[in-house]
C-alpha positions in Angstrom: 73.1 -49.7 -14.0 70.7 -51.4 -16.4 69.0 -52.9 -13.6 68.1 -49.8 -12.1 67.2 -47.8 -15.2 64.9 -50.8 -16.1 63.3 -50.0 -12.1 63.2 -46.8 -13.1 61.4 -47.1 -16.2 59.1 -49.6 -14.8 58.3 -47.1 -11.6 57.7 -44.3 -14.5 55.4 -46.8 -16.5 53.6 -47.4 -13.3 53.1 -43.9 -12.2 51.9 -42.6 -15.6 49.2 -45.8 -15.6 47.8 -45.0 -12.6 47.4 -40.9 -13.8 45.5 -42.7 -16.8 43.1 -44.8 -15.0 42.5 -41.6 -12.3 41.8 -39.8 -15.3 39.3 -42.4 -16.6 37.5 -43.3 -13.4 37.2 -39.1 -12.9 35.6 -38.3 -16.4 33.1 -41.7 -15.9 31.7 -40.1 -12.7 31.7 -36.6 -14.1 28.9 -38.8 -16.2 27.1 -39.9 -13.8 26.9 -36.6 -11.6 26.4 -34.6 -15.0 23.2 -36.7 -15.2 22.1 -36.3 -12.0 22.7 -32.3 -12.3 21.2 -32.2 -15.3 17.9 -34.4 -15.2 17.5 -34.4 -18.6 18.5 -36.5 -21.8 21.9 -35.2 -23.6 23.4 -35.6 -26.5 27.1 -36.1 -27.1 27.8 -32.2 -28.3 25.7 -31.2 -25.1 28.3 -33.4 -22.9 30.9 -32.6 -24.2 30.2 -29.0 -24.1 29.2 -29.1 -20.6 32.1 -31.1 -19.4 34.7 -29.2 -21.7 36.2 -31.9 -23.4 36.7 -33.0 -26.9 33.5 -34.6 -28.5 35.3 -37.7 -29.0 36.0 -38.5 -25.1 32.7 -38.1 -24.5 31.8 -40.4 -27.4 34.1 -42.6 -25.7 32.8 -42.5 -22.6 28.9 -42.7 -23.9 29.9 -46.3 -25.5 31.3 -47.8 -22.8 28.7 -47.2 -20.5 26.1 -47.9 -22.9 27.8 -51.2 -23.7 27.7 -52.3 -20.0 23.8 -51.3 -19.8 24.3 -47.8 -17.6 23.2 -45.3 -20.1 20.6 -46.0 -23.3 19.3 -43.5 -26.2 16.0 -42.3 -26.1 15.9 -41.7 -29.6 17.8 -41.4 -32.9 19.5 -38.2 -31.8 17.1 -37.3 -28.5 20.3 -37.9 -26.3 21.3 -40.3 -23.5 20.0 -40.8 -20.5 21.1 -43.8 -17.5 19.0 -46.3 -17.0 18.1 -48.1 -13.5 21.1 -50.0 -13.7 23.3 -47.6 -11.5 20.3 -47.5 -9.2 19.8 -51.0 -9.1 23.5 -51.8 -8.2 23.4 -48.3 -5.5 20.5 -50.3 -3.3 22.2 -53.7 -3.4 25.5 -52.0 -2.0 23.5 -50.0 0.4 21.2 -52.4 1.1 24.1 -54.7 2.6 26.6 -52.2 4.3 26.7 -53.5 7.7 27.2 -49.9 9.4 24.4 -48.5 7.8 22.1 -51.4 8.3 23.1 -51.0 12.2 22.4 -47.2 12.2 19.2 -47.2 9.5 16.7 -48.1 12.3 18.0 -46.1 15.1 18.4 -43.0 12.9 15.2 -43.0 12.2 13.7 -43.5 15.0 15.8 -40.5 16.5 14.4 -38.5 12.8 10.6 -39.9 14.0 11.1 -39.0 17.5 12.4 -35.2 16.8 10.8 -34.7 13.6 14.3 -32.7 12.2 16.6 -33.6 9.7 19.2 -36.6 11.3 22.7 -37.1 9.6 25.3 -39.4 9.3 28.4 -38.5 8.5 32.5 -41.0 8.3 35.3 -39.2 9.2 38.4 -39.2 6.7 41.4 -37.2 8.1 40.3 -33.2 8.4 36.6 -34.3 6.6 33.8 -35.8 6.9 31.3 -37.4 3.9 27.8 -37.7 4.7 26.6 -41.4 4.6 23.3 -41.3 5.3 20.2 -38.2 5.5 16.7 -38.8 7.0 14.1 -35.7 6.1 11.6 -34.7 8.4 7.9 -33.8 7.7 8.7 -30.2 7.7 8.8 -28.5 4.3 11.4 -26.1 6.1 14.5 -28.5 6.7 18.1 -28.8 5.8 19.6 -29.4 2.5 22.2 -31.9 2.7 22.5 -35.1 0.3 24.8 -38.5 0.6 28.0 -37.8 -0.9 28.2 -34.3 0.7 31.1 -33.3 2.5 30.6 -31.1 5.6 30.4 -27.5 5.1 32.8 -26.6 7.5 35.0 -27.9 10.1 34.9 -25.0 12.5 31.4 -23.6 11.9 29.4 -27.0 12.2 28.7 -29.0 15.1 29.7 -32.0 12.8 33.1 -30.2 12.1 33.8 -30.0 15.9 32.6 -33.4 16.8 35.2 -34.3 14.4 38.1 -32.0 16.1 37.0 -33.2 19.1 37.9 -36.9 17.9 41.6 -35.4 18.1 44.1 -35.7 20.9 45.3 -32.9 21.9 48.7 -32.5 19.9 46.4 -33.0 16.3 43.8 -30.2 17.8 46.8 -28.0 18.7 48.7 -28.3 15.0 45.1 -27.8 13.6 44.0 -24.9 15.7 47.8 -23.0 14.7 47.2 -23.0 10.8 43.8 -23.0 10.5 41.7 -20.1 8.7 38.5 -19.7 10.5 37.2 -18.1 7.8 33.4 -16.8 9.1 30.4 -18.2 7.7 28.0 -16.0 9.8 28.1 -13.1 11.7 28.3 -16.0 14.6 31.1 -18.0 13.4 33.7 -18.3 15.9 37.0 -16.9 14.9 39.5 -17.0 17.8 41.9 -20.3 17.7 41.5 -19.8 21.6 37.4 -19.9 21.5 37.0 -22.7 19.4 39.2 -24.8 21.8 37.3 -23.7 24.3 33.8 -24.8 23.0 35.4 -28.1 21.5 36.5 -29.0 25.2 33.0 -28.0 26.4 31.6 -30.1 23.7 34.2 -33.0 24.6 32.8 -32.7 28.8 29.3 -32.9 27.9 29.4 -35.6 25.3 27.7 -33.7 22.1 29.0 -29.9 20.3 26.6 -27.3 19.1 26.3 -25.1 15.9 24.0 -22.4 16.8 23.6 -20.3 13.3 27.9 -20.4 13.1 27.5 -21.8 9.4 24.5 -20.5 8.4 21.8 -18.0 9.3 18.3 -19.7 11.3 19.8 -22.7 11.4 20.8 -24.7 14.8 23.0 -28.3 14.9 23.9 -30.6 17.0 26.2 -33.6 17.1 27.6 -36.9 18.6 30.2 -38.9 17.4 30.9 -42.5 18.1 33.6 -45.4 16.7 33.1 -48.0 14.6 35.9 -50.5 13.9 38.8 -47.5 14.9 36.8 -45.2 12.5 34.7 -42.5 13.5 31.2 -41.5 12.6 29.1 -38.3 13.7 25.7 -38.5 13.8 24.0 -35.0 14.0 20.3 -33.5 14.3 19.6 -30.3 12.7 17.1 -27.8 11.8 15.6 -24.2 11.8 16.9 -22.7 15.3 13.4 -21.5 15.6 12.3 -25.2 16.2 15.5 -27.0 17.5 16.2 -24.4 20.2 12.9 -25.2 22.0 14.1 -29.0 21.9 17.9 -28.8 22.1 18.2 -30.4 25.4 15.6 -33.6 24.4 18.1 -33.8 20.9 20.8 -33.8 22.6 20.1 -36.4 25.6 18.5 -38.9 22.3 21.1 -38.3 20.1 23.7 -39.4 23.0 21.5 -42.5 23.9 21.5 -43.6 19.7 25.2 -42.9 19.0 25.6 -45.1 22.6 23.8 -48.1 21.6 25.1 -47.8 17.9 28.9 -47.5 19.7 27.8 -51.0 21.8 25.9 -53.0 19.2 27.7 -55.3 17.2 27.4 -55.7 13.6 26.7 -58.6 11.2 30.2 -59.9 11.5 30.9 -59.7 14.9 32.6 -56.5 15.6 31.6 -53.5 18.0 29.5 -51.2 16.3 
């Protein structure tokens, strides 16, 4: 018996550490993104009041990263501001991530060759994060950054790239509970319909978005594996400019994610 209330106590201890250090590493990037939102110096009050929490968490919180070289003061009360630190550490990670390295050149030569906005995006379960983003010359383009999470899963080419990753019993439980809430005047919104255009998208090796998640704007997408993980790489850009190219996109965008599936990577492994 005092064995297992000293498991039990243990497993509690445990469990309430791990809240704490969620907690922690939560509030430090709420810093960082704050920043980034923000694009200004702040001051602790300003934090703090932006963040809603007490002014001594974000003291907290301004120390420690100040201590480790991540944020400095401008001046005696002008606020805080990160330096290149974070930056600095951001390109050394990204500068040696062997998936990206293998996809950087190809992607852009896919961006140069169709002058649209080219994506890469990981998939994680029912998600996907964007990885990387190459802009075209265009001043009209599409708004996405690294980080992002895809807008939708049934109004996005990238979304059905992704469903069409799944055998059939995952796309089945999916396609019962899912809300296919619409986006557009566009948007498909029968369970039946959207199976239908994933298994279209599945025959000819690449899914369309044509204005389903948002208004003038067309999408197309490719997925391919990487070490049993999936990765979707999709063009997109005003329909009045990708419609007139859709089939070139598609038939380049089938070739990149092709080789990028065949090459290996630093390591070894099929890319």
């Amino acid at each position: 018996m005092v064995g297992s209330k000293k498991i039990f106590c243990s497993a509690v201890f445990h469990a309430e550490t791990l809240v704490v250090m969620s907690k922690i590493v939560d509030r430090t990037l709420d810093f960082i993104e704050l920043f980034a939102k923000e694009r200004r110096p702040l001051s602790l009050s300003e934090i703090a009041n932006l963040l809603d929490i007490p002014i001594s968490s974000s003291h907290d919180v301004v120390q420690a990263l100040q201590s480790r070289g991540y944020l400095y003061e401008i001046a005696p009360r002008a606020g805080y501001y990160p330096t290149l630190r974070l930056f600095a550490l951001g390109k050394e990670i990204g500068d040696n991530d062997p998936v990206l390295m293998r996809c950087e050149i190809l992607l852009r030569s896919l961006r140069d060759a169709l002058d649209e906005s080219v994506l890469l995006s990981k998939v994680g379960g029912l998600n996907a994060t964007y990885l990387q983003v190459f802009d075209p010359t265009h001043p009209l383009r599409i708004q996405v950054r690294v980080g992002d999470n895809i807008r939708s899963i049934h109004g996005t080419s990238t979304g059905k790239a992704l469903l069409g990753s799944l055998d059939d019993r995952a796309l089945t439980t999916f396609l019962k509970s899912a809300k296919l809430t619409p986006l557009t005047k566009r948007t498909i919104k029968s369970a039946t319909a959207l199976r239908k255009d994933i298994e279209l998208g599945r025959k000819r090796g690449w899914y369309l978005n044509r204005e389903e998640s948002l208004n003038g704007v067309t999408t197309v997408s490719v997925m391919f594996s990487c070490n049993a993980s999936i990765y979707i790489v999709t063009v997109a850009g005003p329909s009045s400019r990708l419609e007139q190219k859709l089939d070139t996109a598609a038939t380049l965008l089938t070739e990149v994610c092709r080789r990028l599936e065949m090459q290996p990577t630093a390591g070894g492994a099929s890319l």
